[in-house]
N, C-alpha and C positions, 0 to 999 in steps of 0.2 A: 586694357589691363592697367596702365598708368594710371587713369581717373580712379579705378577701383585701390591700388596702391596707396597712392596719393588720399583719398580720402580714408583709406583704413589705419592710416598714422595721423590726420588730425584729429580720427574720432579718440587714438591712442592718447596723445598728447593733451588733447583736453580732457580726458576724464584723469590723468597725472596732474593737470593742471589746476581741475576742479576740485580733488581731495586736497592738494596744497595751497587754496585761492588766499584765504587770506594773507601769506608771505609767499610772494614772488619773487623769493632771493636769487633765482636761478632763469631769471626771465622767461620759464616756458612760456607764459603770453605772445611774445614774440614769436615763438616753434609755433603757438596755436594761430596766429594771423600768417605766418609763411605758408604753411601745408595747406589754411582753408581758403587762402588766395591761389593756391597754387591748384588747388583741387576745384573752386569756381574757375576758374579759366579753363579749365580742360573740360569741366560741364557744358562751357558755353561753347566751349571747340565742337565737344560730339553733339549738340542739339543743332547748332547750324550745319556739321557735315552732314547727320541723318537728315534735315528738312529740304535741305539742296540737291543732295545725293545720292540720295536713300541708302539702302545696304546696311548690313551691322550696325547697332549702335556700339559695342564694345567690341575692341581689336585684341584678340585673344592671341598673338603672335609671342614669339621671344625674345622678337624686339622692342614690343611694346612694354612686356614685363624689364625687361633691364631699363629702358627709359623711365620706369617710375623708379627702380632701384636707387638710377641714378639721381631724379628729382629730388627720391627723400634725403637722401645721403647729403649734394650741394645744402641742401637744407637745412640738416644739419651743422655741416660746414662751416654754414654763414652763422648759424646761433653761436656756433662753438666759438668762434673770432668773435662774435657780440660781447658773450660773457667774457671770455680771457680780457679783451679791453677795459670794458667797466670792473672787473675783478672783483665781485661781489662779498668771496671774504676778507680782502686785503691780501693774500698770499703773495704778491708779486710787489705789494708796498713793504711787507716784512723783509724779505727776501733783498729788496734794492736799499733797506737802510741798516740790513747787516744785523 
């Protein structure tokens, strides 16, 4: 269920990213390389668990849906600290010179 998560918010994120391409003020580029690095790794996770192991390819549990939850969220997390750093509209340079 994670790989399914995980990729249903990069497809998200770049087609937000696509209608905005030419200004990337808000660096979802970044969201779109986190989520579809994040969603290749979990591809390449279930293609070697199924060819070793056989069984399910998708893990339909509770747990597995709250671990994507979680992935996207961190994910976020980390863009949201990206952007507040670089602070794309000056708000925190306005703010620190009064």
């Amino acid at each position: 269920m994670y790989l399914i998560i995980t990729a249903l918010a990069a497809v998200v994120v770049t087609i937000i990213w696509y209608v905005n391409a030419p200004k990337d003020m808000y660096k979802l580029s970044l969201l779109c390389f986190i989520f579809w690095g994040a969603t290749l790794m979990w591809l390449v996770d279930h293609v070697m668990a199924y060819l070793m192991e056989g069984g399910k390819f998708f893990e339909v549990t509770a747990d597995a849906t709250l671990l994507g939850v979680n992935v996207v969220l961190l994910g976020l997390v980390v863009w949201l600290i990206v952007l507040l750093v670089t602070d794309p509209k000056g708000v925190f340079n306005r703010l620190l010179k009064g």
